[in-house]
C-alpha positions, 0 to 999 in steps of 0.5 A: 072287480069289473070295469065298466067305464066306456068313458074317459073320466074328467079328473078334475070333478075329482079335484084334479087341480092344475097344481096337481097336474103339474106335480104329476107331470114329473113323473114319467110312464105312470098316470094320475088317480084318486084314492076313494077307498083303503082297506088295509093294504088294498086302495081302490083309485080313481083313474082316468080309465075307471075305479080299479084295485090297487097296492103300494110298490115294495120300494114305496113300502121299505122307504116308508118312515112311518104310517103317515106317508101312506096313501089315504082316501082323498090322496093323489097318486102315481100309478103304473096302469089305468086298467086291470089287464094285468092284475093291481094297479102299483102305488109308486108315489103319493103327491103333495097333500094340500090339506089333511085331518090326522090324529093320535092312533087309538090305543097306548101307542103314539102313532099317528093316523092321517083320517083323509087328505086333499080336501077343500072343506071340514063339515063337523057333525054334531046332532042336538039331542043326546050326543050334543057336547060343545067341549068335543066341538071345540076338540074337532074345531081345533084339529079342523083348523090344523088342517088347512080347511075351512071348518063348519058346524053341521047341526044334525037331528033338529027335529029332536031338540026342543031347545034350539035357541039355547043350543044355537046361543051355546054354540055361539060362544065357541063357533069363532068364525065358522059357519053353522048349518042347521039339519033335520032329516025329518023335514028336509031342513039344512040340505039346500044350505049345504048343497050351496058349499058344493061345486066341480072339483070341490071336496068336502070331509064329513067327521063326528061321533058314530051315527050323528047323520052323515051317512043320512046328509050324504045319501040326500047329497047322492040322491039315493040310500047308498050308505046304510044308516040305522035308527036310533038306540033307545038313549037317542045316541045314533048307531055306528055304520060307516065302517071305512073311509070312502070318496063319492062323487055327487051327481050335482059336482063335487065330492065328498069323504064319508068317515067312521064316528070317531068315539076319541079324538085324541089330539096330535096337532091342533090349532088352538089359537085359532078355534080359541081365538077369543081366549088368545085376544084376551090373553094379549090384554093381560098386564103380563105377557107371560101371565099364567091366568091364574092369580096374576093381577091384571089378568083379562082373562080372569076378568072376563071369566068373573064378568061371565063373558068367558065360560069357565068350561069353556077356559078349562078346555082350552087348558086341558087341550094345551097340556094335551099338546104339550104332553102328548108322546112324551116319554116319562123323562121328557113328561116330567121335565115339561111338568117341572118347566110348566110348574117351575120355569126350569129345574134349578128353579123347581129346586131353589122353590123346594129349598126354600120351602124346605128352609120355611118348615125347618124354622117354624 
């Protein structure tokens, strides 16, 4: 790869915060870059001589704990070149994150995948036509609000719903605070509003489902078709491109993280009490503080479900996300001694309940 850079790079419109420097100061004989792209077990860094090759060091490798302290796109790192004189750049250390998106790895297995690092924003995408799903907006808003940004709703493929209004007042039931943009890219609509978010430094991660628009909003952002795109499928679900995690500057300022569709987002951590906080307000109200919302008296949540300002599915969900985080990596002994606990308490009241009801049958 050749590098074609005659000027020093600012850093800093990358995101190179004094925060940063500071951290990085601590590291003598190697230099400050940006990962903008991972493949595999080869990175392309952003340093301040140009984008150049670059791998993890042996001794980073064998020290590694697990996969989570590996570089991903939008990390700072310490390297040992700012040139390709001499082969791959080397990888010795990965500076503190501010904010990161992880997840469950995809399979049977319960490791965890960091998605992207150091960001300032989380824009979740969502188009309005066939893919709409507000119980999958709800699981993103949970992991977004886990990862120390700010999350906002991105409305894609307006032009193709005609039921607005009803989309905006379902989603009004589960936005809680956040931001929501409304796109097309038909006409133009919503890309002056999300150009406002962006400045110098600032980055921004695009997430949601294969082909909901982000590669269209970031070519627009870019001012040029850089990232393919592809029509829609004939069931108006979009077609799945972006095939890597990749960081690109725009033209204006600012910088932004473009990530492949996302078909499962399985949850490893999440805040619910934030992306829930409707549900956790009422919880509060409830006469009893270990209230279970389910056939206690005095429940407010149950009230608020039968007046019908709580939707039940939206309820279901928030239960479904908690057993999936309570549940989640345990083994089969640790799985039933959370089920034991949630049903029972403890297990010698789990076996107190089946004497009892074993004493109740005997004298029938």
């Amino acid at each position: 790869m050749n590098n074609h850079v005659l000027d020093k790079i600012n850093l800093e419109n990358y995101g190179l915060t004094e925060q940063f420097k500071e951290e990085a100061n601590g590291y003598s004989n190697l230099f400050v870059a940006r990962v903008s792209e991972q493949h595999r077990e080869l990175y392309k860094v952003i340093a301040e001589k140009g984008e150049l090759l670059a791998e993890v060091s042996g001794k980073f490798a064998f020290a590694a704990d697990d996969n989570t302290v590996f570089p991903v796109v939008g990390d700072w790192v310490m390297i040992d070149r700012t040139e390709e004189s001499a082969g791959n750049a080397v990888i010795h250390h990965v500076l503190s994150r501010k904010s990161l998106f992880e997840r469950k790895a995809a399979g049977t297995g319960n490791g965890i995948q960091i998605v992207a690092a150091n960001f300032d924003l989380v824009f979740i995408c969502m188009s309005l036509n066939a893919d709409f799903n507000l119980r999958r907006l709800e699981r993103y808003l949970s992991v977004a609000w886990d990862s120390m940004a700010r999350p906002v709703i991105v409305l894609t493929k307006a032009d193709l719903c005609d039921n607005l209004a009803e989309r905006l007042n379902q989603i009004s039931a589960v936005r809680v605070g956040t931001d929501v943009v409304i796109c097309s890219s038909q006409d133009n609509r919503g890309y002056d509003e999300i150009a406002a978010y962006l400045s110098p430094g600032k980055t921004i991660v695009f997430l949601g489902s294969s082909g909901v628009g982000k590669s269209t909003i970031i070519n627009r952002l870019l001012g040029e078709d850089r990232l393919q795109t592809n029509d829609l499928r004939n069931d108006d679900r979009g077609r799945h491109t972006t095939t890597h995690r990749q960081l690109l500057l725009l033209p204006t300022g600012g910088v932004v993280i473009d990530t492949p569709g996302m078909r499962e987002l399985h949850l490893d951590h999440a805040n619910l009490s934030k992306s829930f906080e409707d549900i956790e307000e009422l919880a509060e109200r409830c006469r009893f503080r270990d209230c279970t919302h389910t056939s206690e008296p005095g429940c407010a949540v149950k009230a608020a479900i039968e007046t019908g300002s709580l939707p039940q599915k939206r309820f279901d969900n928030y239960r479904k996300l908690q057993t999936e985080m309570d549940y989640e990596g345990l083994n089969y002994r640790q799985l039933e001694a959370a089920k034991i606990k949630k049903m029972f308490g403890s297990k010698g009241e789990m076996k107190q309940a089946l004497s009892e009801a074993k004493n109740k049958k005997h004298h029938k």
